[in-house]
SEDOTOR-654941 format. One line per field, with one value per residue (C-alpha): residue number from 1; x, y, z; residue in three letters. Coordinates in Angstrom, 2 decimals, m for minus. Example, Ala and Ser with C-alpha at 12.3 -4.5 7.8 and 13.67 -1.06 7.14 Angstrom:
2
resi <- c(1,2)
u <- c(12.30,13.67)
v <- c(m4.50,m1.06)
w <- c(7.80,7.14)
resn <- c(ALA,SER)
***
This chain:
174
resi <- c(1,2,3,4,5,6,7,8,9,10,11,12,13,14,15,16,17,18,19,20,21,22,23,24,25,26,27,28,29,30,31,32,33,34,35,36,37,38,39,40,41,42,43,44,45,46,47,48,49,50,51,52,53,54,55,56,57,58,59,60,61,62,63,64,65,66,67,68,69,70,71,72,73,74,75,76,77,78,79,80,81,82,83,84,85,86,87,88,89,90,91,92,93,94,95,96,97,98,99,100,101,102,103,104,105,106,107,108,109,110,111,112,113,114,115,116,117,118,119,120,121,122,123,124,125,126,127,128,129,130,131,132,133,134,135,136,137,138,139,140,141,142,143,144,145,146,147,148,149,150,151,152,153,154,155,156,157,158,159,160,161,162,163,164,165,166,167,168,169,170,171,172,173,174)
u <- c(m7.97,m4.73,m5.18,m8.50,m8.05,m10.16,m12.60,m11.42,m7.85,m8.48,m9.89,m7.03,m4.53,m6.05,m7.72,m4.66,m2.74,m5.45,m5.49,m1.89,m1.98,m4.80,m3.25,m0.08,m1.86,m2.98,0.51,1.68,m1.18,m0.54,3.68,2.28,0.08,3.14,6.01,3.83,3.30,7.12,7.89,5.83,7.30,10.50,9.54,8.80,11.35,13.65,11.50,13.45,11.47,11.06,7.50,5.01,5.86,4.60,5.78,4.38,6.95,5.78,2.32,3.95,3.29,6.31,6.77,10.17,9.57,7.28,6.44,7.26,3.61,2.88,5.50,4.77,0.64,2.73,3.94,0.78,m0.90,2.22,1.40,m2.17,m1.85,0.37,m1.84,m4.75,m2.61,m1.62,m5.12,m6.27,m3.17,m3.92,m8.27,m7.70,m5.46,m8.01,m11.10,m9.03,m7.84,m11.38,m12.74,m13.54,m15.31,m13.34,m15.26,m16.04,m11.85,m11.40,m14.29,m13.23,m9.50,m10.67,m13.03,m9.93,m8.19,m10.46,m11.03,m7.62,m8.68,m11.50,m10.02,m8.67,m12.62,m13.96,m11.58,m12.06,m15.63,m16.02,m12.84,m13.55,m12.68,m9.65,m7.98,m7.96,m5.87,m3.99,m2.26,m2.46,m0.26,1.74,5.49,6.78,8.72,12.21,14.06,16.86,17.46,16.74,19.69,21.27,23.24,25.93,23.59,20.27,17.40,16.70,13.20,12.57,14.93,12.60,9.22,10.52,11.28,7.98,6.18,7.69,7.73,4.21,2.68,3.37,2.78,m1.06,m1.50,m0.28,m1.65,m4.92)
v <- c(14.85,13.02,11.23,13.29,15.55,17.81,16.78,19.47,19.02,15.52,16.05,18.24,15.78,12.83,14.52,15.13,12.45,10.09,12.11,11.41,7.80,7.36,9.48,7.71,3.96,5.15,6.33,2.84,1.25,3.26,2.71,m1.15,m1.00,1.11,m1.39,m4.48,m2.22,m1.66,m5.19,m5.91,m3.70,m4.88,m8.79,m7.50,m5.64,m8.67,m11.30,m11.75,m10.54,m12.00,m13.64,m14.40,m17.72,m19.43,m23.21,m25.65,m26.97,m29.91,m28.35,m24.70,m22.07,m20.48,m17.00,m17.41,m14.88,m11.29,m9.52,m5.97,m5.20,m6.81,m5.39,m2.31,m2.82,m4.24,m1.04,0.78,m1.08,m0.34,3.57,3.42,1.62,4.26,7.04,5.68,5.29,8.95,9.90,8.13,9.14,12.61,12.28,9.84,12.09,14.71,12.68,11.75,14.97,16.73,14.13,15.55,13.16,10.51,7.46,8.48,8.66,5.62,4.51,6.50,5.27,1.81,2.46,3.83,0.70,m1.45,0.79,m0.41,m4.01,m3.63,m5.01,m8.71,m9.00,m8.35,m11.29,m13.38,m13.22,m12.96,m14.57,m17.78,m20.77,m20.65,m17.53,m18.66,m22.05,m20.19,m17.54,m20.37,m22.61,m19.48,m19.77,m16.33,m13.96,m13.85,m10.05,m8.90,m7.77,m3.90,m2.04,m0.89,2.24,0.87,m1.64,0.96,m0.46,2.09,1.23,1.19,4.72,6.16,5.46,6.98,9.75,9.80,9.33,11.99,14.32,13.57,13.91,17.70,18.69,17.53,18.09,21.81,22.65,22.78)
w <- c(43.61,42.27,39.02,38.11,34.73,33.95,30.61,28.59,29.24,28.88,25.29,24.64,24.68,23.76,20.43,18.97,19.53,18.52,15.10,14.84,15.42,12.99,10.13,10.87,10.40,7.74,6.16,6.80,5.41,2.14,2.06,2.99,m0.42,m1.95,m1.12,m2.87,m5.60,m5.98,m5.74,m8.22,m10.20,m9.50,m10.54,m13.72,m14.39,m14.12,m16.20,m19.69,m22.79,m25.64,m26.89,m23.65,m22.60,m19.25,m18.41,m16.36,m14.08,m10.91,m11.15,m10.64,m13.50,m14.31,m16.14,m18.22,m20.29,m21.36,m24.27,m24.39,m24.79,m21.83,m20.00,m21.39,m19.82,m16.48,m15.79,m16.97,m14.16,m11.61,m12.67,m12.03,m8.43,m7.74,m8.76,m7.15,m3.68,m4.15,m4.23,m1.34,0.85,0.01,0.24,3.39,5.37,4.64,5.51,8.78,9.57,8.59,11.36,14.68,17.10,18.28,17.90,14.42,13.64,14.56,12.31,9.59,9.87,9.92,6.62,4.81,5.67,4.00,1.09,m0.18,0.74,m1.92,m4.58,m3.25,m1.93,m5.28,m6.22,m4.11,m4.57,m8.18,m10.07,m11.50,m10.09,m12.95,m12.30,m8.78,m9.47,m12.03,m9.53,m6.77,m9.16,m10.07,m9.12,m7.62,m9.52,m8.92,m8.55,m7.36,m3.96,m3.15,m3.71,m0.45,0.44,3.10,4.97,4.27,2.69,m0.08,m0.50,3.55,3.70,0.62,2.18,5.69,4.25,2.28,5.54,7.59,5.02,3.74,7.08,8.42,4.78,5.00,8.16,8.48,4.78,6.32)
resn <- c(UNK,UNK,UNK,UNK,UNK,UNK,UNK,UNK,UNK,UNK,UNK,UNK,UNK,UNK,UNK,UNK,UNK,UNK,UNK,UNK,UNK,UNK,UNK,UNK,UNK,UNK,UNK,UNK,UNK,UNK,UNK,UNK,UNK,UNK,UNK,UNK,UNK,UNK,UNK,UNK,UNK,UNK,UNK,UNK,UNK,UNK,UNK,UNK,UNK,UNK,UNK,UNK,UNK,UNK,UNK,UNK,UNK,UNK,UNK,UNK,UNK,UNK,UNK,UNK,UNK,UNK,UNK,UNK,UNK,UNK,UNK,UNK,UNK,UNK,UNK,UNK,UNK,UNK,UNK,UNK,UNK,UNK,UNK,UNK,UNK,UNK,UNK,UNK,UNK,UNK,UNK,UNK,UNK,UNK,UNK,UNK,UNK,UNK,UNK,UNK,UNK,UNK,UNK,UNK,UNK,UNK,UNK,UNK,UNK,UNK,UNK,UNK,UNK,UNK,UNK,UNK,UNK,UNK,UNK,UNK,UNK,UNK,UNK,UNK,UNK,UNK,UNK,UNK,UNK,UNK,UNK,UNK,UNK,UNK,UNK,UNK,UNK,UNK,UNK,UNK,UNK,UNK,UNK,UNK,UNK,UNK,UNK,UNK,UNK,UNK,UNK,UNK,UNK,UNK,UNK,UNK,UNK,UNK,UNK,UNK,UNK,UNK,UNK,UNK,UNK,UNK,UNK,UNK,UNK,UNK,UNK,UNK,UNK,UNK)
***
């Protein structure tokens, strides 16, 4: 009888830890979603202001400078990502954690995955041909490096923390 487990002991240990590991993709697809967000934010931040200008430069569209109305609707948009990834962290680790047959968490988990995927399809599919070439031609925005704390990564250290300490606190609310 070595290497049989019993099926409820089996289900006991692989329920959990499947939870787990799908709540936890699921934090990391969310601080993925959250560090792009961030960078953006960060781009912007160091673009020079003045009146909107955009050059062409060797077919490359370069931003050299941003109105402060723009910048100003920049980070209205970086505030609105991040409320709507706080709202599906907290609604997906509920949905996950509210989830109890197996197959069906690792459905769900996957479905929460591409609900933050919904808005580059939407693009993809319905941009004009225009907007397309535009970002396509568009030259990146430079920033400055992440600050670091002697060697750390602040933003890597921040969303860490964020994950570890998000995770018990949904999990054991309920």
């Amino acid at each position: 009888m070595s290497g049989h487990v019993p099926r409820q002991l089996s289900n006991l240990q692989t329920g959990p830890g499947m939870a787990l590991l799908a709540i936890l993709c699921w934090y990391l697809t969310v601080a993925q979603e959250m560090s792009k967000i961030f960078c953006f934010f960060m781009a912007v931040l160091w673009v020079p202001r003045g009146q909107t200008y955009v050059q062409s430069e060797q077919g490359r569209l370069e931003i050299k400078s941003i109105s402060h109305v723009r910048l100003l609707m920049c980070m209205l948009m970086v505030l609105v990502r991040l409320t709507i990834c706080g709202f599906l962290l907290y609604a997906g680790t509920l949905y996950l954690v509210g989830t109890i047959d197996m197959r069906d968490l690792l459905l769900n988990s996957m479905a929460l995955g591409v609900v933050l995927e919904v808005d580059e399809l939407v693009f993809a599919a319905l941009a004009p041909d225009s907007a397309r070439e535009a970002i396509e031609c568009a030259a990146p925005l430079p920033y400055s490096i992440i600050p670091r704390f002697h060697g750390l990564d602040v933003k890597a250290f921040l969303f860490t923390c964020l994950l570890l300490g998000g995770a018990p606190v949904f999990i054991i609310r309920d």
